[in-house]
C-alpha positions as CSV (number, residue, x, y, z in Angstrom):
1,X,10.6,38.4,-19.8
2,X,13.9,38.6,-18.4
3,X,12.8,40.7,-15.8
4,X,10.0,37.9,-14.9
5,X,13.0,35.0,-15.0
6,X,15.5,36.9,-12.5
7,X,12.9,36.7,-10.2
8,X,10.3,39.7,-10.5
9,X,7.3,37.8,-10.6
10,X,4.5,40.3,-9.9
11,X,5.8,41.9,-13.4
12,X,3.4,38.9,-14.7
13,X,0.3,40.4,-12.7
14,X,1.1,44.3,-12.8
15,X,1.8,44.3,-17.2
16,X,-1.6,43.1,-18.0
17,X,-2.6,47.0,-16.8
18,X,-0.3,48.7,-19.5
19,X,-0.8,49.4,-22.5
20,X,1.1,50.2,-25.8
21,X,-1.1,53.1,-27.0
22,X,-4.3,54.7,-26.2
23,X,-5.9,53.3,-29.5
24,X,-4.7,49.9,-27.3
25,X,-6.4,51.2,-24.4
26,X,-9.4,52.5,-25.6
27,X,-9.9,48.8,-27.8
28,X,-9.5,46.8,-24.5
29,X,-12.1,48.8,-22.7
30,X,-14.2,48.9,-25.4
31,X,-14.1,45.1,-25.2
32,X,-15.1,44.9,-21.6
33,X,-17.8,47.0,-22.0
34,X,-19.5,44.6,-24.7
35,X,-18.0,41.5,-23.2
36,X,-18.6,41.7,-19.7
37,X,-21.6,41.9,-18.6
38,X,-22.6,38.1,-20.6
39,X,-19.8,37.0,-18.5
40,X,-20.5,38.5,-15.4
41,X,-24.1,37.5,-15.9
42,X,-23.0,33.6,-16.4
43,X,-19.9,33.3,-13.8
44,X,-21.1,36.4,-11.4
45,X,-18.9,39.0,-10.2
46,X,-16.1,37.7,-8.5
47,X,-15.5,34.6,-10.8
48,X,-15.5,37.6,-13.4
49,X,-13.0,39.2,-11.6
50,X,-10.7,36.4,-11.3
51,X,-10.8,35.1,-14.6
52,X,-10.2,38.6,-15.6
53,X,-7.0,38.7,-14.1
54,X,-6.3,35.0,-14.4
55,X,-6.0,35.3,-18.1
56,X,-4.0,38.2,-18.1
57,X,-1.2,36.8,-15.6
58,X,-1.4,33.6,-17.5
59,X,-1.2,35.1,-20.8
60,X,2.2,37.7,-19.5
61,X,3.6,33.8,-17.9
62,X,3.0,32.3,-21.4
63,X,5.1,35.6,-23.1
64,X,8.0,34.4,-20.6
65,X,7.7,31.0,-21.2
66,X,7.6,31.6,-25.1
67,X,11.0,34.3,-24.9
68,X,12.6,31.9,-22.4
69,X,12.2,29.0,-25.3
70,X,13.9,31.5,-27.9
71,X,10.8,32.0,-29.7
72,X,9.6,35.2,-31.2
C-alpha cells in the first residue's frame, strides 16, 4: 500500500496477477474455470473481461485505502 500511495499506481492493476502460493494459484483458477463461463455467458466476453480486472484493481485500491486508514 505504501508503494500504491507514493505514487505507483499500476501496482493496483499488476498485484491482482500474484499470488501467495500455488495452492493460491491453483484455487483462483480453479474458480474461473467453474465460474466463468455463467458469466461470460450472461455479460459476454469483453464485459467478462473487464469486470474481471475491474474487481481485482478495485479490490488491491480498497487494500490501500484500508492500510492508509490504519486498519488491519
Amino acid at each position: 500500500p505504501a508503494s500504491v500511495l507514493a505514487g505507483e499506481w499500476w501496482r493496483t492493476i499488476t498485484a491482482q496477477f500474484l499470488h501467495a502460493s500455488l495452492s493460491h494459484l491453483m484455487f483462483n483458477m480453479l474458480a474461473v474455470y467453474f465460474l466463468c463461463p455463467f458469466v461470460e455467458r450472461a455479460l459476454g466476453r469483453w464485459k467478462t473481461l473487464f469486470a474481471y480486472l475491474m474487481s481485482g484493481a478495485l479490490a488491491n485500491v480498497g487494500i490501500v485505502l484500508l492500510a492508509a486508514w490504519g486498519v488491519r
